[in-house]
N, C-alpha and C positions, 0 to 999 in steps of 0.2 A: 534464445531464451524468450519464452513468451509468458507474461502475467493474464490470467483467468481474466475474463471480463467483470467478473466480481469483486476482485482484488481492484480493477484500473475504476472501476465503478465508486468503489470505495473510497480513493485518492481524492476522487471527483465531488464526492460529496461531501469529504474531512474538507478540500482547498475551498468551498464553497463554504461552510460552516466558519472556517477562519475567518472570511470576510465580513461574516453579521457581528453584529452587537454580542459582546460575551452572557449579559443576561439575558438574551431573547432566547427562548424556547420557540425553535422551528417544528413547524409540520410537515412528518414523514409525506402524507399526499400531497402538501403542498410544493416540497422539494423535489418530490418524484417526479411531478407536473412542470415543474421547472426546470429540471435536467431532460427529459423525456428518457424519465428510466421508468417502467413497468413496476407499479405501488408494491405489489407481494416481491419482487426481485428484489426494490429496495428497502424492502421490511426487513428480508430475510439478512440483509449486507448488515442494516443497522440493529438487529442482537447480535450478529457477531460482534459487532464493534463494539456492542452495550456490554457482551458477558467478559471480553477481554479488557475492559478498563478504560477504553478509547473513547466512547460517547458516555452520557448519562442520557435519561429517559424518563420525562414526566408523563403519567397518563392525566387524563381530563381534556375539557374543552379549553383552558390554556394550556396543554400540555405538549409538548414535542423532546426534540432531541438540541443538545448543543454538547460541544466539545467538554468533554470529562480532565482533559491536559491543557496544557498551554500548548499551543504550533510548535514550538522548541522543544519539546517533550516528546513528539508522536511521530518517530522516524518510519520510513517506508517498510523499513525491516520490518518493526513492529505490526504493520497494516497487514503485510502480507502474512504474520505467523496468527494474527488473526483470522483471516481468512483461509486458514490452512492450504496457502499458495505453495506447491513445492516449487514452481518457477525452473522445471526442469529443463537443459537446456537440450539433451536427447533425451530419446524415448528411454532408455535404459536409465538414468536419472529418475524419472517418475515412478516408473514400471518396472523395477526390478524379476528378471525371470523372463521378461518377454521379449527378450531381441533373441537370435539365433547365435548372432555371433560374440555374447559375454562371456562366455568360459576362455574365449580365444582371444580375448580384444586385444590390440596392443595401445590405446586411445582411451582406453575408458579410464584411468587415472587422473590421465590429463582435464578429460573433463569433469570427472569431482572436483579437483581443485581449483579447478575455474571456477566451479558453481560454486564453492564455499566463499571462492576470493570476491566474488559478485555480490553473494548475500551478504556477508562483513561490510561492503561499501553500502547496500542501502541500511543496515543497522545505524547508519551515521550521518545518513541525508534526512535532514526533518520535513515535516511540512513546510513549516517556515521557510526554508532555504527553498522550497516547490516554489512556493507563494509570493516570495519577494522577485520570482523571475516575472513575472507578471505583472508585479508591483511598480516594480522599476523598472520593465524591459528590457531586463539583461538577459543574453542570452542564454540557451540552454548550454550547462558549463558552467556559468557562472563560479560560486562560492565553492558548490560543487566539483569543479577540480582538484579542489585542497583534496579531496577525499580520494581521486584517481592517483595522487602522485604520493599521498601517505602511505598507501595500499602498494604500488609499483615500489618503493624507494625500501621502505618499512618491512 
């Protein structure tokens, strides 16, 4: 399962955004410069995030972007159907029609429901829970597991 570099782009600039001041209005160039992400690449990241309800967006010369949600609010899930991540974990997942062997699979089931079971678990991981592993130094896992053993048990 691989996320778009746009999608993991976007994590990176939402986990960034949680850390400033809630009233500050950041600048797209400014952040782009500080991530070393390419200004138009992160333009293009930040309307998605602005059209689907995740950032807000002032223009002017005080103007930039800050989180539209609380960090508790703004799950993975939600970044990637923003970004219109399919998060496919085969080709046949992304691409339907383009493997030789889907009419035949005896596997491709199996991995639908794996990808559904994956997507369901990030709908439930926030940023927050990203953010506090960092915060705290907990490691990857953390709170997190609650969410792998609801999903296995559940």
């Amino acid at each position: 399962m691989k996320m778009t570099k746009a999608s993991d782009y976007a994590l990176v600039l939402l986990a960034r955004l949680e850390q400033s001041p809630k009233e500050e209005w950041i600048s797209v160039r400014e952040m782009a410069e500080d991530l070393g992400i390419p200004g138009s690449f992160l333009g293009n990241i930040v309307h998605q995030l602005v059209q689907s309800g995740i950032l807000l967006s002032h223009r002017g010369v005080k103007g930039g972007i800050k989180l539209a949600k609380t960090s508790s609010e703004i799950t993975v899930g939600s970044v990637l159907e923003a970004m219109h991540d399919p998060m496919g974990l085969v080709d046949c997942m992304e691409q339907p029609g383009q493997c030789a062997l889907e009419n035949h699979c005896d596997v491709q089931k199996f991995w639908s429901v794996s990808h559904s079971l994956i997507l369901a678990a990030l709908k439930h991981i926030t940023l927050k829970e990203i953010t506090s592993y960092f915060k705290k130094g907990l490691p990857a896992g953390g709170q997190g597991e609650r969410h792998a053993i609801a999903i296995k048990t559940g």
